[in-house]
N, CA and C of each residue as an Amber inpcrd file, in Angstrom:
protein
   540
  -9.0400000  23.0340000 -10.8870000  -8.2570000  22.7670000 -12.0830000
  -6.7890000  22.5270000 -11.7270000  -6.3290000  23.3450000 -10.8630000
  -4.8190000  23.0960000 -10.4940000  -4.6950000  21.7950000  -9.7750000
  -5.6570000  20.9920000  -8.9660000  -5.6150000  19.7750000  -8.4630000
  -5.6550000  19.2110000  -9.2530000  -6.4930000  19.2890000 -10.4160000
  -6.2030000  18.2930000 -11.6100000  -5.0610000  17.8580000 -12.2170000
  -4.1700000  18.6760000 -12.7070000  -3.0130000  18.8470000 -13.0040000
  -2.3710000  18.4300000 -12.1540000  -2.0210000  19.1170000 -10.9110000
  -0.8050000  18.1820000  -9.9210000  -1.6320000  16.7610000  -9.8040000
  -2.2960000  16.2120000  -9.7560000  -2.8480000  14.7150000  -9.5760000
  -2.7140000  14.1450000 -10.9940000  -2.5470000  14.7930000 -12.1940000
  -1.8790000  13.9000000 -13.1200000  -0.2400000  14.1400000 -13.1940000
   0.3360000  14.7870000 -12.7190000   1.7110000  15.0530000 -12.5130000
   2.3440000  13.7300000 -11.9830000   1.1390000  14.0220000 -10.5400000
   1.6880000  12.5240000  -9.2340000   1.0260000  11.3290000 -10.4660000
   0.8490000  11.1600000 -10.9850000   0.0050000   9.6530000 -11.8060000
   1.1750000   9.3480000 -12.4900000   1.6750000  10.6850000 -13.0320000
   2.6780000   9.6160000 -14.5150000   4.0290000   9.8220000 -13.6910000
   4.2020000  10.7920000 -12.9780000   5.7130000  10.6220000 -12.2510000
   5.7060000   9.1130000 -11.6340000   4.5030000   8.6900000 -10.9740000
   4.6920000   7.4020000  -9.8710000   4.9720000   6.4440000 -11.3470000
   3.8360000   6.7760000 -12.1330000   4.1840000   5.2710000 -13.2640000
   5.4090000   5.1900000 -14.0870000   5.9110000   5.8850000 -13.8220000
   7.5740000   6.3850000 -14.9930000   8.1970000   5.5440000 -13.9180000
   8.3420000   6.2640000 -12.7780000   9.3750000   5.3510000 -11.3200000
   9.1370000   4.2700000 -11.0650000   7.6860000   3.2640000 -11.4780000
   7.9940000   2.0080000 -11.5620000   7.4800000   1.1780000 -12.2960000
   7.7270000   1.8750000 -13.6640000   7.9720000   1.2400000 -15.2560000
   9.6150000   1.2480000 -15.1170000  10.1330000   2.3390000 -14.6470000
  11.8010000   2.1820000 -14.2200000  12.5180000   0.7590000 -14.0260000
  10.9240000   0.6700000 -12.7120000  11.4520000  -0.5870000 -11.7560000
  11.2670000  -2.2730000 -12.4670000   9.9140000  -2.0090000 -13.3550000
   9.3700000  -2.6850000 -13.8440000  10.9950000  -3.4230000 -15.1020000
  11.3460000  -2.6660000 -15.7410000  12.5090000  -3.0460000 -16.4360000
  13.6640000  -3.4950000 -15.6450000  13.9300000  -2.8970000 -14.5390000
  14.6640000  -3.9950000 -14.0330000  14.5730000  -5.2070000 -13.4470000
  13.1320000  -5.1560000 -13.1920000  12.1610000  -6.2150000 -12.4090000
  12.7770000  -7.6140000 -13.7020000  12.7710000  -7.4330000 -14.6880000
  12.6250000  -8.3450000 -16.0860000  14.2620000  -8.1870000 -16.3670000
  14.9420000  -7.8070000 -15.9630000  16.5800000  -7.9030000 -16.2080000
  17.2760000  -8.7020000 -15.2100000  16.4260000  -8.8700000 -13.9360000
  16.7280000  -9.6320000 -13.0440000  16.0080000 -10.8190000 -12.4260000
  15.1050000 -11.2010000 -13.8250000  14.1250000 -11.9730000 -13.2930000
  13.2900000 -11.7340000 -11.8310000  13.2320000 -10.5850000 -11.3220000
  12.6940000 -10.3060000  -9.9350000  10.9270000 -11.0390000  -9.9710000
  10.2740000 -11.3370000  -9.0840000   9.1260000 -11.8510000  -9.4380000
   8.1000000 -10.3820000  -8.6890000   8.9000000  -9.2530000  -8.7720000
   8.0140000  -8.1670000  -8.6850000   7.5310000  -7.3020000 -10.2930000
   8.1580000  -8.2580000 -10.5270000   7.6520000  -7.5800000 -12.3070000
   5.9300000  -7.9380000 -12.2340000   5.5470000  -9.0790000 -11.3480000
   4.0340000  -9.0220000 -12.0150000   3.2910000  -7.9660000 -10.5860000
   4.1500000  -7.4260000  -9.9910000   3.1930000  -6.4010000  -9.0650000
   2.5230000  -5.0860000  -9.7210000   4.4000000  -4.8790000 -10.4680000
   4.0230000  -3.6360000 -11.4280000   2.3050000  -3.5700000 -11.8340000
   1.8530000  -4.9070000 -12.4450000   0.2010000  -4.2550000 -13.1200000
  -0.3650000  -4.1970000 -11.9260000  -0.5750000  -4.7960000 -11.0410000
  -1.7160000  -4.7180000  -9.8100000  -1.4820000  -2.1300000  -9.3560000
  -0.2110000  -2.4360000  -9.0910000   0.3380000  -1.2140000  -8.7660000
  -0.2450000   0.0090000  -9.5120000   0.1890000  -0.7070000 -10.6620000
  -1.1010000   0.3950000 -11.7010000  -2.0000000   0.4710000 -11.6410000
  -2.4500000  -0.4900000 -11.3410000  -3.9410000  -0.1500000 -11.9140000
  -4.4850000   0.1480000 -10.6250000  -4.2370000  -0.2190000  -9.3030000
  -4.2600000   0.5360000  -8.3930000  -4.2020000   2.3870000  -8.4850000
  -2.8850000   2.5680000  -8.7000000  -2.6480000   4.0920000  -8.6830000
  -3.4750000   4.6370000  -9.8930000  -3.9220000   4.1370000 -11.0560000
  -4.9670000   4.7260000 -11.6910000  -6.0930000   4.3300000 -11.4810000
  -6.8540000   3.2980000 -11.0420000  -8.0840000   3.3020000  -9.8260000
  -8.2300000   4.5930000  -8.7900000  -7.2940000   4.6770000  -8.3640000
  -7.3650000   5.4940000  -7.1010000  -7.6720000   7.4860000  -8.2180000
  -6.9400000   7.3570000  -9.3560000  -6.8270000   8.7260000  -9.9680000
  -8.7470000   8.9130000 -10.2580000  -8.7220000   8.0210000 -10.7480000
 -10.1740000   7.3910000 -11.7070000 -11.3860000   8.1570000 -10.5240000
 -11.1360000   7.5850000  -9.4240000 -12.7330000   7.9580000  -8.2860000
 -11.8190000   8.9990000  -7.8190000 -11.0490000   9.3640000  -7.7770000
 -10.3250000  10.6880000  -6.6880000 -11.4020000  11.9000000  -6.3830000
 -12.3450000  12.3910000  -7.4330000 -13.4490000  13.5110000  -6.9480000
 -13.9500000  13.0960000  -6.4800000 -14.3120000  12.0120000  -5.7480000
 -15.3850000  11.3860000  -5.3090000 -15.1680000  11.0710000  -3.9570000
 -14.0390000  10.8550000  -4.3130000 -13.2260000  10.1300000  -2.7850000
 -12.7530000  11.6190000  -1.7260000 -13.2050000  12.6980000  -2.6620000
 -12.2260000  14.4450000  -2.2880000 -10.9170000  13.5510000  -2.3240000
 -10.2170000  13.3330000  -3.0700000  -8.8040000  12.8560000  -2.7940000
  -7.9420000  14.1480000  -2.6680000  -7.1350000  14.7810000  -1.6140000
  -6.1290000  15.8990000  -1.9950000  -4.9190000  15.1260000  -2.7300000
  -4.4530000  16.2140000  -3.6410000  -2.8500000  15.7840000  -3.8000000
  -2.1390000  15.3280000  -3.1700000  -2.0330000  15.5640000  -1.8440000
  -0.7400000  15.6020000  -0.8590000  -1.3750000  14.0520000  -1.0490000
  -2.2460000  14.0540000  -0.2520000  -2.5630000  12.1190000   0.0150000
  -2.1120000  11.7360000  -0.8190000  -2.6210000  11.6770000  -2.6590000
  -2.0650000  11.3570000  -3.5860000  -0.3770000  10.8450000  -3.8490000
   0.2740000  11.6640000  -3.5170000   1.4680000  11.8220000  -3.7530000
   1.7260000  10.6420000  -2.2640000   1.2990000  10.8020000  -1.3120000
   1.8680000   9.5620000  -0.5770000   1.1190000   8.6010000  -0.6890000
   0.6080000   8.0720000  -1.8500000  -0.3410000   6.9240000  -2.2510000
   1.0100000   6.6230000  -3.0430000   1.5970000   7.4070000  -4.0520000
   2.6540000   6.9000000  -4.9340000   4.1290000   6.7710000  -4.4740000
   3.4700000   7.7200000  -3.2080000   5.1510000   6.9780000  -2.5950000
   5.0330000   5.5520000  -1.8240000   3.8650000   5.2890000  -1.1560000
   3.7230000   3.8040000  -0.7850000   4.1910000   2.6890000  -1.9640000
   3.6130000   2.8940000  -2.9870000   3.3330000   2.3490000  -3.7600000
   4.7760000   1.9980000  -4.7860000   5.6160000   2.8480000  -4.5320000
   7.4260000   3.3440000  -4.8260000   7.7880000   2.4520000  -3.7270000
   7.6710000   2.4640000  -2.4100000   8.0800000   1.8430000  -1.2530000
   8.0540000   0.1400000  -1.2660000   7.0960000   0.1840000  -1.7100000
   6.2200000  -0.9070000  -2.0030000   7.3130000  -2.1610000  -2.7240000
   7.3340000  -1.2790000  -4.2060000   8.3010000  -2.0690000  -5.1990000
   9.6180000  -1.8220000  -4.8450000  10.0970000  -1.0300000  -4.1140000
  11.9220000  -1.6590000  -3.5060000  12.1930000  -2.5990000  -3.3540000
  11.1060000  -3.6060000  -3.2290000  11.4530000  -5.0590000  -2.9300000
  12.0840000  -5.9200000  -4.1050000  12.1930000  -4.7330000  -5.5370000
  12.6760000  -5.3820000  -6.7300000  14.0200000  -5.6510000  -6.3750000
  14.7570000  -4.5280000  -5.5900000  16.0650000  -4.6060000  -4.9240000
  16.4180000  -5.2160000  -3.9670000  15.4300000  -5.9090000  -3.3500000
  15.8880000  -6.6160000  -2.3660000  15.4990000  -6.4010000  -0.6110000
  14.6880000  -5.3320000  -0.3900000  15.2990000  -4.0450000   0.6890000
  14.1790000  -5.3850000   1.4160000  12.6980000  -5.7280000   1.3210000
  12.5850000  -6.8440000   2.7340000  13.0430000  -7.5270000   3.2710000
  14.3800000  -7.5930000   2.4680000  15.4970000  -8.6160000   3.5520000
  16.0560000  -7.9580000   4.3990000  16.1700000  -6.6580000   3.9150000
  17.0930000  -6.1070000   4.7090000  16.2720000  -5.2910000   6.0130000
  17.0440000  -4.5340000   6.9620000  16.8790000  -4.2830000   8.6650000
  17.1760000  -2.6200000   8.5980000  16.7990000  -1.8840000   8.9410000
  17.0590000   0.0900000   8.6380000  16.9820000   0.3790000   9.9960000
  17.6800000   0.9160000  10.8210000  17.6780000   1.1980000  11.9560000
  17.3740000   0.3700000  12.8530000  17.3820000  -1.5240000  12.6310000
  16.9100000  -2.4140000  13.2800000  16.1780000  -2.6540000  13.3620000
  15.3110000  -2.1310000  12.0330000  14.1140000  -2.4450000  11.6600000
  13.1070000  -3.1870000  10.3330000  13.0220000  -3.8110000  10.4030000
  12.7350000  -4.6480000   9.5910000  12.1710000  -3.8840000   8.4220000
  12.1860000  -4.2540000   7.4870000  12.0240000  -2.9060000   5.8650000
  10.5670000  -3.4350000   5.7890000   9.6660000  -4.4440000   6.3090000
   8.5860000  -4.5900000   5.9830000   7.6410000  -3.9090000   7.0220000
   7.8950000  -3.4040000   8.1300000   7.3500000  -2.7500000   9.4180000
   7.5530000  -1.2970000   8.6660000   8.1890000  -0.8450000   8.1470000
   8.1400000   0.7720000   7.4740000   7.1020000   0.7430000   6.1770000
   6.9600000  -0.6870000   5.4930000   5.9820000  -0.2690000   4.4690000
   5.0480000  -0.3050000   5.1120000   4.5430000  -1.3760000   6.1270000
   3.1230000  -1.7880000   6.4740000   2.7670000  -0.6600000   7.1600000
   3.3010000  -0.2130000   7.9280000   3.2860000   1.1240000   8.8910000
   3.0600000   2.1490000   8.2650000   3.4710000   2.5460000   6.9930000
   3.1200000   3.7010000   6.2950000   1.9600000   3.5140000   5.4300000
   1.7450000   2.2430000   4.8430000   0.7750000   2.0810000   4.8230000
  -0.8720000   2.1610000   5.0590000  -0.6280000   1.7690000   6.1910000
  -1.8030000   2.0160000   7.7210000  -1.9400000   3.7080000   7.5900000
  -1.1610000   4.5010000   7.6330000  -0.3290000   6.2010000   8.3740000
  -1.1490000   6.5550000   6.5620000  -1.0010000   6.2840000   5.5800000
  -1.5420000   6.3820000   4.0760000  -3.1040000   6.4590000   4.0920000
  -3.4660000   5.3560000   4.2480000  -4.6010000   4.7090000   4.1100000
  -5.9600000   5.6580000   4.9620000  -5.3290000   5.5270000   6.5620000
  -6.1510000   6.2200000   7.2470000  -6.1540000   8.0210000   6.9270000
  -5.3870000   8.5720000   6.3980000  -5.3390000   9.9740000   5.8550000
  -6.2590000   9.9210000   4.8440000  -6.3250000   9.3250000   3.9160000
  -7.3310000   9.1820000   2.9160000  -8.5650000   8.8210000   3.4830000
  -8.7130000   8.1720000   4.1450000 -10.1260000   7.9690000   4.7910000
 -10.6240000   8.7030000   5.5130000  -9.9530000   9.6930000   5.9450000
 -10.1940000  10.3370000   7.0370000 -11.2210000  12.0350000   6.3610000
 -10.2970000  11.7350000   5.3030000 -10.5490000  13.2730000   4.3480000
 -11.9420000  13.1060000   3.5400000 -11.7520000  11.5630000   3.2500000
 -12.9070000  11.1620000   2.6280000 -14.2200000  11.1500000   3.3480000
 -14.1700000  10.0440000   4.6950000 -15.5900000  10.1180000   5.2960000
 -15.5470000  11.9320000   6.2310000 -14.6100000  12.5000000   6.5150000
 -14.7950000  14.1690000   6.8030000 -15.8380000  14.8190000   5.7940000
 -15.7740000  14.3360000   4.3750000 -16.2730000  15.1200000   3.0590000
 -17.6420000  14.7600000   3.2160000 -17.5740000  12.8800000   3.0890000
 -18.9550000  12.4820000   2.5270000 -19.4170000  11.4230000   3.4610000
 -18.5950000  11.2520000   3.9170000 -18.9370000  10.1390000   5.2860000
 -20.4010000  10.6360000   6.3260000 -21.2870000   9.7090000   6.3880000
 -22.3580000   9.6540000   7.6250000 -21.8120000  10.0400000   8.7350000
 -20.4160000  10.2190000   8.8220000 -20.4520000  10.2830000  11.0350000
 -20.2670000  11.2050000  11.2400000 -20.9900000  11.2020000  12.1930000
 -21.4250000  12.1690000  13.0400000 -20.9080000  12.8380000  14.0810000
 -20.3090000  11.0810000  15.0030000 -19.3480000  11.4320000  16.1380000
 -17.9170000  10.5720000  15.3250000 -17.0210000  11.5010000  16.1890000
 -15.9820000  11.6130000  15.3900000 -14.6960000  10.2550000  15.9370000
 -15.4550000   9.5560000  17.1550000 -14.9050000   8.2130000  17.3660000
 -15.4040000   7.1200000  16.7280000 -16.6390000   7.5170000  16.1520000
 -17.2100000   6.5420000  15.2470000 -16.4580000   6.4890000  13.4730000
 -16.1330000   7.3360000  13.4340000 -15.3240000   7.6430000  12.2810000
 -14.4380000   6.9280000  12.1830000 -13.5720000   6.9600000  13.8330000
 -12.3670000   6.7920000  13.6170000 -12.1230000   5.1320000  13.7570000
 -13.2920000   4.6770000  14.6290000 -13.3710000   3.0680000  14.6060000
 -13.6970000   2.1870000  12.8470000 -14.2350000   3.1830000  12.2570000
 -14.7760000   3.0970000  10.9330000 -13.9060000   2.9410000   9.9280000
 -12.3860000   4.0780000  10.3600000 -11.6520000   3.7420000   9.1600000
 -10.5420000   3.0420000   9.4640000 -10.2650000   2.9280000  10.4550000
  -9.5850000   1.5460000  11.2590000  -9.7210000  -0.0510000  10.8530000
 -11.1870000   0.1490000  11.3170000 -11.3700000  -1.4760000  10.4640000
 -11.2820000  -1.3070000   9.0360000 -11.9340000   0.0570000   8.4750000
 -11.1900000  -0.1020000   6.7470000  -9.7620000  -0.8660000   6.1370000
  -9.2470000   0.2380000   7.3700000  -7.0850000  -0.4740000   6.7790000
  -6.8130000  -1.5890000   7.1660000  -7.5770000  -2.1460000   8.4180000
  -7.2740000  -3.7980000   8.8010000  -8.3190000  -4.3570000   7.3940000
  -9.1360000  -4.1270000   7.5270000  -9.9730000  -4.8160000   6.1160000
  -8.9670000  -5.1400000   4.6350000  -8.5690000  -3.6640000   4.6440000
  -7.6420000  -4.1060000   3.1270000  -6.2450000  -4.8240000   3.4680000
  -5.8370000  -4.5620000   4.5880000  -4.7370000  -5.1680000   4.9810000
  -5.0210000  -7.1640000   5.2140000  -6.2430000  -7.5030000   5.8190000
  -6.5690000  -8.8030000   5.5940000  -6.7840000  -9.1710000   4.5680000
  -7.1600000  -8.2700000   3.5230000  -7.5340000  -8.6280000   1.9020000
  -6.5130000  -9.3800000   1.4880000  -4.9050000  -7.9230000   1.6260000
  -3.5240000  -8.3740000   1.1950000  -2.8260000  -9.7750000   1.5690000
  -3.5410000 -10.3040000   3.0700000  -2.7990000 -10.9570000   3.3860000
  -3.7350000 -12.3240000   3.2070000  -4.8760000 -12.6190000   3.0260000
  -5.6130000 -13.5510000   2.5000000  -5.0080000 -13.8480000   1.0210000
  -4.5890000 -12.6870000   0.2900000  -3.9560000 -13.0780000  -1.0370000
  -2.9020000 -13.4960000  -1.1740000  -1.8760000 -13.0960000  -0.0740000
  -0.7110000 -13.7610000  -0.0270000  -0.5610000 -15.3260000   0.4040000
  -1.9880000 -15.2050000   1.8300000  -2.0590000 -17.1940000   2.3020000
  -2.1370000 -18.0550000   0.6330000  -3.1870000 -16.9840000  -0.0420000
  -3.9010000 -18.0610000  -1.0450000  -2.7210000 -18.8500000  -2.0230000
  -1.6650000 -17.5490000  -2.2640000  -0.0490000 -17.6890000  -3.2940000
   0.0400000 -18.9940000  -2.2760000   0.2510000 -18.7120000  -1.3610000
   0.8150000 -20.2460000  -0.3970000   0.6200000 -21.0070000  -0.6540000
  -0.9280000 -21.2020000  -0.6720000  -1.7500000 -22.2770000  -0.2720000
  -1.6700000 -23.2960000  -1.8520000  -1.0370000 -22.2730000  -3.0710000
  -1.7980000 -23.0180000  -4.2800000  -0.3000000 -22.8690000  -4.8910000
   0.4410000 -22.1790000  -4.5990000   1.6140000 -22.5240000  -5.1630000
   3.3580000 -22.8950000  -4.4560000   3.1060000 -23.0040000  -2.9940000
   3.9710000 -23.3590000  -2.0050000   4.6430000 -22.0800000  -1.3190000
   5.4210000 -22.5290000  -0.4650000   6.3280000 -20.9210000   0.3050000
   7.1230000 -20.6370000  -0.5010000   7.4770000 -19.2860000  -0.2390000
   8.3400000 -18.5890000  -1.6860000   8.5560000 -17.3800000  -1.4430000
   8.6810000 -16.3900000  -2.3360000   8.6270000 -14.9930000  -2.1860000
   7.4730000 -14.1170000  -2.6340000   6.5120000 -14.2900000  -2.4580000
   5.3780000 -14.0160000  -2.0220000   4.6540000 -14.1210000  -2.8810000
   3.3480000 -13.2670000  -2.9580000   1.8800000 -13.1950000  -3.7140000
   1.9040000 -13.6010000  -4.7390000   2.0150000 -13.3620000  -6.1340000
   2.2770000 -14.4130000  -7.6090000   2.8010000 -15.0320000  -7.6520000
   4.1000000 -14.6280000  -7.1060000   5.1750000 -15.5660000  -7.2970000
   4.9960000 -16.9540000  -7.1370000   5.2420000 -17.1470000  -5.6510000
   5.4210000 -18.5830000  -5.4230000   4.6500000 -18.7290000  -3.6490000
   4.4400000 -17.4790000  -3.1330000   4.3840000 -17.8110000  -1.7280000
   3.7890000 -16.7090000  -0.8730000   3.9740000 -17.1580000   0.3420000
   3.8640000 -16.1670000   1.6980000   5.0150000 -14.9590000   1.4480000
   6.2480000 -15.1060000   1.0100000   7.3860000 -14.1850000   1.2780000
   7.8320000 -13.1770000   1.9030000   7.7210000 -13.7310000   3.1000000
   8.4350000 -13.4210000   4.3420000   9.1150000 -13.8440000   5.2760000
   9.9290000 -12.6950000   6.1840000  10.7560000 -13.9790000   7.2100000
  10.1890000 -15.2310000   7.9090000   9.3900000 -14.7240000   8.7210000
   9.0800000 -15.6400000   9.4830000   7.1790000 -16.1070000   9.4500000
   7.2080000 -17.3220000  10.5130000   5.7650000 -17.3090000  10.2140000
   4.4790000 -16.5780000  10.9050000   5.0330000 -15.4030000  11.6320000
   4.0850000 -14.6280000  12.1020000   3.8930000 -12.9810000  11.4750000
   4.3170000 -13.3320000  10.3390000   4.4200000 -12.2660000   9.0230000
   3.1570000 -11.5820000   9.2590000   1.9170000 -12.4650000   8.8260000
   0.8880000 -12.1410000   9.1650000   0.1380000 -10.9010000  10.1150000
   0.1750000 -11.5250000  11.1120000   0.0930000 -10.5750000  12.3040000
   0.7950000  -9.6860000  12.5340000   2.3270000  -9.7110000  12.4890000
   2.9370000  -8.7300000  12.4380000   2.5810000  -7.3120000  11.5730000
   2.2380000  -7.9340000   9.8600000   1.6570000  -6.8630000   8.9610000
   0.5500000  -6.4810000   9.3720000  -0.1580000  -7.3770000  10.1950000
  -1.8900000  -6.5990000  10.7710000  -1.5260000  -5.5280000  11.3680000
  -0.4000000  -5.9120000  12.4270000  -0.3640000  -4.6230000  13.3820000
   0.3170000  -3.5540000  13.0230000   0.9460000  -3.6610000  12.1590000
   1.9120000  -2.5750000  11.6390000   1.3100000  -1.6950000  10.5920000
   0.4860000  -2.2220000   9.8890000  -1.0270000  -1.6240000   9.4000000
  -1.9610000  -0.4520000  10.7660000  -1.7950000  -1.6830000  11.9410000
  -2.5980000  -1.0080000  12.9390000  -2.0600000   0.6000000  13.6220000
  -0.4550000   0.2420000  13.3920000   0.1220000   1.2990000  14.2910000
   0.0310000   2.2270000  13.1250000   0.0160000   2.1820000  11.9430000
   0.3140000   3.1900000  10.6890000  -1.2070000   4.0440000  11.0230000
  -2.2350000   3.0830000  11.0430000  -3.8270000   3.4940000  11.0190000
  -4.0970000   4.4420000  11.7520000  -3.9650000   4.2300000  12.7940000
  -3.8800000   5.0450000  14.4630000  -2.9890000   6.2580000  14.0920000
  -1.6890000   6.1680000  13.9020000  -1.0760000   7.3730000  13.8070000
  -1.3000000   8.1690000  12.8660000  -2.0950000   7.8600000  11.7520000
  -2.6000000   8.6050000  10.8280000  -3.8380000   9.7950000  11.1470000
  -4.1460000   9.2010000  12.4730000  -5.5060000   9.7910000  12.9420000
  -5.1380000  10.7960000  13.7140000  -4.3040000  11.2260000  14.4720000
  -3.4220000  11.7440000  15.1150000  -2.9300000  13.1370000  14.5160000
């Protein structure tokens, strides 16, 4: 019962912080105003199966901070460099470091494996899986509405043209260190 409660705590705190964002998203014409719904309905997808998934809180709560991380981009921050580091290598990376914690807790609960490198090859290709999802959706923005600033909008939106790969691996290094 007390997981219940803190997991609707983390639900409406994350959606308040970017319904926040969401209004400024539309004061500045940002074209992250149309992430806001995917974001939701994500973070209440994820609330929706959480017994199922054993979701803990803690994961939870860094599902909504990805997901907070995520939409900074209303401000601008993928342009910008944080310790010489590119602001899109800290989402994708935490990402990966997100993703594989949740999977990890999950196939631990209800998962078939047995041996515990099989697991770990298992939820590896999971985060590259959703991570190719993301980035098949971003080629497609490309492909049907030109280069731009990314997924609805208009484009790929990113620096350069090995965005791609770069987000695979930075997914990869998040994945791995999550396992750790």
């Amino acid at each position: 019962m007390k997981n219940d409660v803190l997991n609707k705590i983390i639900l409406w705190t994350t959606i308040i912080i970017l319904i926040t964002f969401e209004f400024y998203s539309f004061t500045t014409d940002s074209h992250y105003k149309w992430d806001f719904f995917f974001l939701v309905a994500l973070m209440v997808g994820v609330y929706i199966i959480k017994d199922k998934i054993k979701l803990h809180p803690f994961h939870f709560i860094l599902l909504g901070i990805f997901l907070i991380l995520h939409n900074l981009g209303t401000f601008g921050t993928y342009s910008n460099f944080y310790y010489g580091i590119e602001f899109d290598f800290y989402v994708h990376t935490y990402f990966g470091f997100v993703s594989s914690l949740i999977l990890y807790r999950t196939y631990n609960f209800i998962g078939p494996y047995k041996k515990k490198w099989f697991m770990f090859i298992a939820i590896i290709s999971v985060v590259l899986g959703m991570s190719v999802f993301h980035e098949l959706f971003e080629y497609a923005g490309a492909i049907t509405v030109g280069e731009g600033e990314g997924v609805l909008f208009v484009g790929a939106g990113d620096i350069d043209e090995w965005d791609t790969q770069k987000d695979m691996r930075n997914n990869l290094i998040g994945g791995v260190l999550g396992l750790f």
